[in-house]
C-alpha positions, 0 to 999 in steps of 0.5 A: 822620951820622945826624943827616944822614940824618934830615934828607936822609929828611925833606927827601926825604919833604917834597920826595916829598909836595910833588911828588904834592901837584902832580901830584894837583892838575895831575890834577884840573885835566887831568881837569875840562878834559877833561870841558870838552872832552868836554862842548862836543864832545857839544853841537857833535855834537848841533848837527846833529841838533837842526838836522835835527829842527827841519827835520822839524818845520817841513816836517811844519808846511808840508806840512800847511799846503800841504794846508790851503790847497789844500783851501781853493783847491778849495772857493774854486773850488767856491763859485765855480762855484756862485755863477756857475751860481745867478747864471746861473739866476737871470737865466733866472727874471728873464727868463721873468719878464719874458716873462710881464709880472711884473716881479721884486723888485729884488735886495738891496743887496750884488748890486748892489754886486756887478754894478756893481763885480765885488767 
């Protein structure tokens, strides 16, 4: 009996490492699937967030490009105002001019492109 004994102690001691040898690696397995999903769950979270900050920075982007283009707009229309009133003071010089018999220089090439097309 005492050889059986032996051999019941032993296959049980084999079969007791067998099973914690399968445990241990069905453990590591568990464990390297949860920081998978540990690891997706964090980048789908941070998803939103990069989202929102990439749109702060495209309207931080746009609303300084609005301002630049409506400071353009406003010097436009000051450049504007300025060429129509000089093309207005000139034409009263040219007049009087005129009026007193002094014939004035004829103007340079790119008014009169202006005059005769408006570009």
């Amino acid at each position: 009996m005492n050889v059986w004994a032996a051999v019941v102690t032993v296959g049980g001691s084999v079969l007791a490492l067998t099973g914690v040898w399968f445990t241990a690696r069905a453990t590591t397995k568990a464990a390297a699937a949860t920081a998978r999903a540990n690891q997706a769950a964090a980048l789908a979270a941070a998803e939103p967030n990069q989202r929102a900050a990439d749109l702060a920075a495209f309207q931080a982007i746009r609303d300084d490009m609005q301002g630049e283009v409506d400071e353009l707009r406003t010097e436009t229309r000051s450049l504007r105002s300025l060429v129509r009133s000089f093309a207005w003071y000139v034409s009263e010089l040219t007049t009087q001019m005129r009026g007193h018999g002094i014939e004035p220089p004829a103007p340079p090439d790119r008014i009169d492109d202006y005059n005769r097309t408006g570009v």
